[in-house]
C-alpha positions as CSV (number, residue, x, y, z in Angstrom):
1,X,-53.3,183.8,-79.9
2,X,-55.6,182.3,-82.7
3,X,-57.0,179.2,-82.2
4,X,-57.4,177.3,-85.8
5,X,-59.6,174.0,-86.8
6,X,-58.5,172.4,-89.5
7,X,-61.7,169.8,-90.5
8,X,-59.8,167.0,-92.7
9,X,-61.5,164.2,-94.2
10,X,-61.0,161.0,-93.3
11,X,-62.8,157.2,-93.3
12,X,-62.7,155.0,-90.5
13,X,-63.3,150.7,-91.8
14,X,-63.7,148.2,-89.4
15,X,-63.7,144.8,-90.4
16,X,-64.4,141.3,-88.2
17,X,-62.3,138.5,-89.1
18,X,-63.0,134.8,-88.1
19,X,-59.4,134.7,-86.6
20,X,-57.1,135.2,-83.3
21,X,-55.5,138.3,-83.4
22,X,-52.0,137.3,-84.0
23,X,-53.1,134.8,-87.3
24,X,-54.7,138.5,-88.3
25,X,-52.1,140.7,-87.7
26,X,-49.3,138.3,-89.9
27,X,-51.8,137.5,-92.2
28,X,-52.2,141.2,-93.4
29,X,-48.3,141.6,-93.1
30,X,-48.1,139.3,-96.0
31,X,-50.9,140.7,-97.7
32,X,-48.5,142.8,-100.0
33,X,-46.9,139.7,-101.6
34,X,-49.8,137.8,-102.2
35,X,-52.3,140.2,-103.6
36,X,-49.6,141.9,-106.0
37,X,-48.1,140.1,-107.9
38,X,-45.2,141.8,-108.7
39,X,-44.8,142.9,-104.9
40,X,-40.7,142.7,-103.8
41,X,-39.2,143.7,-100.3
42,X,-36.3,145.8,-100.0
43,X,-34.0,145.1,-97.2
44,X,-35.1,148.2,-95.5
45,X,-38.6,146.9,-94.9
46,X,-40.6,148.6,-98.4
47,X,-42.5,146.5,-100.3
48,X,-42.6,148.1,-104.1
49,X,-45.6,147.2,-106.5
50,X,-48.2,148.1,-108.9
51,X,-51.1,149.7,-108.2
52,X,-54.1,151.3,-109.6
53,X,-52.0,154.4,-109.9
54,X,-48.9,153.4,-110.8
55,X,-45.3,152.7,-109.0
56,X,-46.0,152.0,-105.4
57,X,-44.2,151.6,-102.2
58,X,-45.4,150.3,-98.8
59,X,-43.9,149.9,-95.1
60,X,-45.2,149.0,-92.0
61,X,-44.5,150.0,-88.6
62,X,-45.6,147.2,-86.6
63,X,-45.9,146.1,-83.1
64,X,-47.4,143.1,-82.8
65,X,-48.1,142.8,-78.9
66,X,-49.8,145.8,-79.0
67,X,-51.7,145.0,-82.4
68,X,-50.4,148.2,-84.6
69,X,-50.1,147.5,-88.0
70,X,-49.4,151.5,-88.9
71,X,-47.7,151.7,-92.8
72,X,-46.8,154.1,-95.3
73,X,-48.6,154.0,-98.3
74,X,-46.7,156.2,-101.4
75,X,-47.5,156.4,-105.1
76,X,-47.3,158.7,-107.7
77,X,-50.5,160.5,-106.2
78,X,-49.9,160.9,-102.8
79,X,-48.2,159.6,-99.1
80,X,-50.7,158.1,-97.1
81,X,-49.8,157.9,-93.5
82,X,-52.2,154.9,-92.3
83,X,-53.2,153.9,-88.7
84,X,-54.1,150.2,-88.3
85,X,-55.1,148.1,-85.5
86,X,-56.0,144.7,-85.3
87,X,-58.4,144.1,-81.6
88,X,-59.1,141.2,-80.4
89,X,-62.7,140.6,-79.5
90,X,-62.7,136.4,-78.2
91,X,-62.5,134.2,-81.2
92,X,-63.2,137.0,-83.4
93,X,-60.7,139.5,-84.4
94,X,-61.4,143.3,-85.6
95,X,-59.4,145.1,-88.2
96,X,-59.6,149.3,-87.7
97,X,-58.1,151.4,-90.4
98,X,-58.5,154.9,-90.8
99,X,-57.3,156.9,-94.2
100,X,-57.1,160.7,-94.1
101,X,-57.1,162.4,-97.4
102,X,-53.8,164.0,-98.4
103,X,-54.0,167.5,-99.1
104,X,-53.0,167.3,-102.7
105,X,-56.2,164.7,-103.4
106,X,-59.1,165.9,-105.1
107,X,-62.6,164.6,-103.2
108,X,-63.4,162.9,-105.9
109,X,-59.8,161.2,-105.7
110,X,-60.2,160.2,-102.1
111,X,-63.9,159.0,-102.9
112,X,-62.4,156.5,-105.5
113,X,-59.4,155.0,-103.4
114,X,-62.3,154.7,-100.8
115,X,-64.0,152.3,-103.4
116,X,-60.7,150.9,-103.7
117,X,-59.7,149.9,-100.1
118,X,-63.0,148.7,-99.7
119,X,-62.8,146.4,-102.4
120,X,-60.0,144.6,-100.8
121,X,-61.3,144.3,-97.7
């Protein structure tokens, strides 16, 4: 039996936010549609766009009670399978995301969508 680590590369971004948890967690649902402005829903949930790379889908798998704001990130790059939580902490809300570089992203790739999703936040 062989026992094998596989060390990925990932960033963990925590955020406060002057806000009640739920006012957080629809806020950033909307977020597509109101930073993109091309950004259009599909009756299945996607939200297609334009991004920095290109074409662009994104869904969420959301549960609000529990504050999980998971999604699906896809472009012509890669699929970015993205946990999300939104904690609340008494008036004050925190956002926790944490993006693991796809296999098929260069360092330098991942560095720069870092800058990226940093920027927005």
């Amino acid at each position: 039996m062989c026992l094998c680590i596989v060390l990925m590369r990932s960033r963990t971004i925590t955020m406060t936010v002057n806000k009640k948890t739920g006012e957080v967690f629809d806020a950033i649902l909307n977020v597509p549609g109101k930073l993109m402005p091309d950004a259009k829903k599909s009756q299945d949930g996607w939200w297609s766009f334009t991004a920095s790379t290109g074409p662009a889908r994104l869904k969420f798998k959301e549960n609000k009670q529990l504050g999980i704001l998971d999604h699906v990130f896809v472009d012509s790059e890669a699929k970015w399978d993205v946990p999300m939580r939104v904690v609340p902490s008494g008036e004050t809300s925190e956002v926790i995301v944490t993006l693991v570089k796809p296999e098929n992203l260069t360092d330098r790739q991942f560095d720069e969508r870092m800058q990226e999703v940093e920027g927005m936040m």
